[in-house]
VONULO-931010 format. One record per residue (C-alpha): x, y, z. Coordinates in steps of 0.001 Angstrom, whole numbers, plus 500000, padded with zeros to 6 digits. Layout:
<sites>
XYZ/...
</sites>
This chain:
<sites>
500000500000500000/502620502346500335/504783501812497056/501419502369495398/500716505420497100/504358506413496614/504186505429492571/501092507248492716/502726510656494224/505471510258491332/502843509542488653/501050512643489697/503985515023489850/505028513669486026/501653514509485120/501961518238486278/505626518721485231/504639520145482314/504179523822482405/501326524655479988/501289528856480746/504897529082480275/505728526742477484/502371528855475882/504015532276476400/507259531331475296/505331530226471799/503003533283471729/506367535507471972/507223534507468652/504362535564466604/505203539415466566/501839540616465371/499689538808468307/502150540395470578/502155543629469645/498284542845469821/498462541756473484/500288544727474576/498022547288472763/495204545285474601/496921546206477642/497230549778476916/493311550015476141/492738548416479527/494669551447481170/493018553972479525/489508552336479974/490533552859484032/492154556319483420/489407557491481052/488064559778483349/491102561317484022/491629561472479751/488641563018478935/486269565088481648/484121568482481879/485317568861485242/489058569844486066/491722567854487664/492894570385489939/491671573771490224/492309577036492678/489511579046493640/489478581829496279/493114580376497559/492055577434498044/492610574240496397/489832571466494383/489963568468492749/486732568140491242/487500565161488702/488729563443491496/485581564500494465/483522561312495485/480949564331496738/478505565693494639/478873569825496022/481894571873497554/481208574834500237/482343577830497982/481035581528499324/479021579789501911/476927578100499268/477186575074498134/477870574230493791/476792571231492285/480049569665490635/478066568269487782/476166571433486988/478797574298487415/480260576021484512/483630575236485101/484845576671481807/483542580033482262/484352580110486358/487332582599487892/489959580423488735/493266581386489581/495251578164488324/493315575190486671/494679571993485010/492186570399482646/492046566916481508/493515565820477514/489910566224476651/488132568832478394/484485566953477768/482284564399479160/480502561978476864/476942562553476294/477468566515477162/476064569146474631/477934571721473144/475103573488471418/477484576383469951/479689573472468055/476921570712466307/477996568720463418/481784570382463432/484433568243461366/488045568519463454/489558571049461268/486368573763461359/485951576846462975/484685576792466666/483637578940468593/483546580096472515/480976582303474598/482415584507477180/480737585416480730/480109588624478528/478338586769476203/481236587695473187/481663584724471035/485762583784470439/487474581339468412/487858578338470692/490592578322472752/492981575216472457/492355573673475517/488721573436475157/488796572643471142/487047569550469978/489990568126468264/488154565182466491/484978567305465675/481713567192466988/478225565243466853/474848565929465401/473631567184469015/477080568554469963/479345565702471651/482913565383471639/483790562556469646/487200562034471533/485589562045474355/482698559441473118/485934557450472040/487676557393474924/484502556475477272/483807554072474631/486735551891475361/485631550658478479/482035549539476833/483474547684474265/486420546118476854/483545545253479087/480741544206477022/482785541861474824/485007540202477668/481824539512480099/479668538032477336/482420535528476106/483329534900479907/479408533814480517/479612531629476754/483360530372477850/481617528878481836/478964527210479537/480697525973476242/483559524586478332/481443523035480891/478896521162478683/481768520803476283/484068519017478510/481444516697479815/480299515884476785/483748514573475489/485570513012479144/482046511349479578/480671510356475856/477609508490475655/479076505649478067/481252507017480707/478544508251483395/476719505695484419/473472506317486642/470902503716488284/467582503464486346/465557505507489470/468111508346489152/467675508450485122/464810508653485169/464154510682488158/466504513466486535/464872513476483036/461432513985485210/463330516862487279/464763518737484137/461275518828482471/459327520309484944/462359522680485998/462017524032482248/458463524099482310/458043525995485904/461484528483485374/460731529027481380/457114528676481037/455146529592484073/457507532557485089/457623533794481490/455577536731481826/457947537560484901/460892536863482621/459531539182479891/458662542110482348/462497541884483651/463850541963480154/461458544920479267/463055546722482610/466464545623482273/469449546399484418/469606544458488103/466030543567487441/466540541962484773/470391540363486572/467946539682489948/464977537911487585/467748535187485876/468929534120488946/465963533761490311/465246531149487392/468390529775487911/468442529123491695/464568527460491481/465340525293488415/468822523591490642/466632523292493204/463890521698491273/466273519019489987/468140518571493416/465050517765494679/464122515098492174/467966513832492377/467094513072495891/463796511283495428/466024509477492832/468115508488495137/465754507091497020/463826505089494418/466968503362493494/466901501228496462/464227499471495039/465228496545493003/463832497623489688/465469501181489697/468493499766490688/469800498645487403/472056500842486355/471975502239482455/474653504670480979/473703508477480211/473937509589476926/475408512611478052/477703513301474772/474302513067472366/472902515456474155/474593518085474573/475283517547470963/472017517585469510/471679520810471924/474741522202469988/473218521449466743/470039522947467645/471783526365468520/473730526526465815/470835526107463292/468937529025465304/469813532760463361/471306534057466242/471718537657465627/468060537836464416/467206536134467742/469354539027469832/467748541604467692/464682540143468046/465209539969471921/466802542902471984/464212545194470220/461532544126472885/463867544413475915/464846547652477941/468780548439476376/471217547899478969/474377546338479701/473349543423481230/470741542622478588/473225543044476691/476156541064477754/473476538006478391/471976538186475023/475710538152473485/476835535399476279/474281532635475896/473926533025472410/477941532292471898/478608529058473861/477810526330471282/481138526708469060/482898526828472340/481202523565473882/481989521901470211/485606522530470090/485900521815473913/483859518238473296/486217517658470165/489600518091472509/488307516216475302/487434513069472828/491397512978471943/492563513839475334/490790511285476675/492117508654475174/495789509427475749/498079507460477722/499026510013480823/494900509660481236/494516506200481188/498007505772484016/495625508513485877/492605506422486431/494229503334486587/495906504898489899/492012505604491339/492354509266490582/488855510595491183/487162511746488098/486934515130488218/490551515711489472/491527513825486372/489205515978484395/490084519672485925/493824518616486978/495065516719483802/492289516893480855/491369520549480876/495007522467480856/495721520021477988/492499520424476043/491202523772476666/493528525938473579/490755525937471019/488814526955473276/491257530190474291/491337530666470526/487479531251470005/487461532826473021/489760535882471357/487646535603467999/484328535401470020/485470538538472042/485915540644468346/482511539179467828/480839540476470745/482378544107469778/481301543715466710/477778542658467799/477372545211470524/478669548044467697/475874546519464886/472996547003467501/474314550128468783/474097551154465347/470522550539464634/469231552212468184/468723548756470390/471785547950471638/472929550178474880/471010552555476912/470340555802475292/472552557879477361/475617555566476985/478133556888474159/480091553755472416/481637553435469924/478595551946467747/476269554968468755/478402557855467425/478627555663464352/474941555460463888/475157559473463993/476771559257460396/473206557965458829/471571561118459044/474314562980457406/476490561276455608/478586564074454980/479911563732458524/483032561689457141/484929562378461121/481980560236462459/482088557178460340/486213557395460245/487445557705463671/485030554842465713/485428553026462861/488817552970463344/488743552194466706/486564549486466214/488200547950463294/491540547936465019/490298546842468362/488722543849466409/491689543247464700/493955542953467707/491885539999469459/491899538182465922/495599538724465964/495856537672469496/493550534491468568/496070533719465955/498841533919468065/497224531457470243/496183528923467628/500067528788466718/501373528457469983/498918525541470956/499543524048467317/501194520738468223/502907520440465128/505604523670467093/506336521838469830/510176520927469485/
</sites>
């Protein structure tokens, strides 16, 4: 007993003593492009935190009366000044007496009107009103540099605001489709249609469970689902997991009772679940389904916001995900480092998160990066046609959408254009970089 639990230790530790996250870096380094990529990933994700700092109406330090503000910075909403108290989101900063000031890059908040400036390309004249009501050319600091909207926005500062949106909207929807792809993915092909094995009163019991957990969560509470995508927001977030939490209960419940009927001798025969046919035929099922019909069909009904959003992008983008993680997991599975691992009693799912899924989960990574240019792309199309974000929220695919009333406007179709074709670009780089340094046929 103790040589096998000493072979055992030694088996385990040659399992591990490959190091997957280094040997991968080491290959991604190579492929110039996808790092270059990766690093100008990293730079949006600093100035998605620092955007307020980039681009604000409010200054980032400012002296008034000797003494000294920071209202970019304030986590109030007023400051005491002459024994009254000013709203920081309402007070003409631009036109106030300060002594010494130091603005942000882009003195402008997103979704603030310049009425004076509407429709400006960059290189136009602008203007600026005085306390004494005298127009001026616009001074430099306060000059839209990448022109203006239809209702008077800054488009830098729409772009800048915007890169947080797109950061956030893409990576949480593929991080929801990446839980469900690889878990019903990598069930599908460690189990197959013969590796989980259940007694007849628990089969059955389960199939009974799932049906009327579906029928109660997605048929009787429908009209409570509808009226929380129609609100949106935490309602909506607060109405799903209601659904969830009652349809795992639901099936606990009839796990237990099928638990309990398999003591009797006719439930107790045990038959294998088909697991791997059907999560298959659900693949196939989801992949036939128009999807981006369905999300515009979903989405033109629903309340726009984010988490609308991000759940209509999420659970719509799991099934090539599952079907790449189901195709690794059938060749992983058979391999000869997981074969030694059960045949030293290593417990299923240690041999399935331990030693299967750092070895089969690549393709996945890969469509992860693709499906996370998809979701921008996605989120900018239905931005573009007025039911993707809340109103109020600048991205990148609203102040696109501002180019179909005039399409004259050539500074709003170039610039988030831009930004979105290059941010796209970069995670399809990146995804490339990570197919090659998974490909097995590199490995030296």
């Amino acid at each position: 007993m103790a040589l096998f639990k000493k072979n055992k230790k030694v088996v385990s530790a040659e399992l591990e003593d490959f190091n997957f996250r280094k040997y991968t870096w080491a290959q991604f380094r190579k492929n110039k492009l996808a790092l270059y990529s990766y690093r100008f990933l990293l730079v949006l994700i600093v100035l998605a935190i620092i955007s307020p700092i980039l681009s604000n109406d409010k200054p980032l330090y400012c002296k008034m009366e000797g003494k000294s503000y920071f209202p970019a910075f304030s986590f109030s909403d007023f400051y005491e000044l002459k024994n009254e108290k000013i709203s920081l989101e309402f007070y003409d900063w631009k036109h106030a007496e300060l002594e010494s000031v130091v603005w942000p890059m882009c003195a402008y908040s997103p979704g603030k009107s310049d009425a004076l400036n509407i429709a400006l390309s960059p290189g136009s004249q602008q203007v600026f009103k005085k306390n004494n009501e005298e127009l001026i050319q616009m001074p430099s600091k306060f000059r839209h540099r990448l022109g203006t909207t239809r209702d008077g926005g800054d488009v830098l500062a729409g772009l800048i605001h915007g890169i947080k949106y797109s950061l956030l909207i893409g990576i949480l929807s593929m991080l929801l489709a990446s839980i469900i792809g690889v878990i019903l993915g990598s069930m599908a092909g460690y189990y197959g249609n013969t590796g989980l094995k259940l007694k007849r009163g628990m089969l059955w019991s389960l199939f009974v469970g799932i049906f009327l957990a579906w029928f109660y969560v997605f048929y009787v509470r429908s009209y409570s689902l509808v009226d929380a995508f129609e609100t949106g927001g935490a309602t909506l977030f607060m109405s799903l997991l209601i659904s969830m939490l009652l349809f795992v209960v639901i099936i606990l419940v009839f796990y237990y009772i099928g638990k309990l009927a398999s003591k009797l001798p006719f439930f107790k025969v045990v038959k294998p679940l088909r697991i791997d046919a059907i999560i298959s035929r659900v693949i196939e099922i989801n992949n036939s389904i128009p999807l981006f019909l369905v999300i515009l069909a979903i989405a033109a009904i629903a309340r726009p916001s984010f988490v609308t959003l991000i759940l209509l992008i999420g659970l719509s983008n799991w099934s090539g995900i599952a079907r790449l993680t189901r195709g690794e997991f059938l060749r992983v599975s058979s391999l000869d480092y997981i074969q030694a691992a059960r045949s030293l009693g290593l417990s299923n799912w240690r041999i399935l998160l331990r030693h299967a899924l750092p070895n089969a989960i690549g393709p996945a990574l890969i469509a992860i990066a693709f499906g996370i240019a998809g979701a921008i792309l996605t989120e900018s199309s239905l931005s573009f046609i007025g039911v993707g974000v809340p109103p109020d929220t600048i991205t990148w695919g609203k102040i696109l959408s501002e180019a179909k009333e005039s399409t004259s406007s050539w500074w709003l179709i170039v610039f988030p254009g831009a930004a979105i074709f290059l941010t796209v670009t970069m995670y399809n780089l990146i995804g490339e970089g990570l197919r090659d340094a998974l490909d097995p046929k590199l490995k030296k």
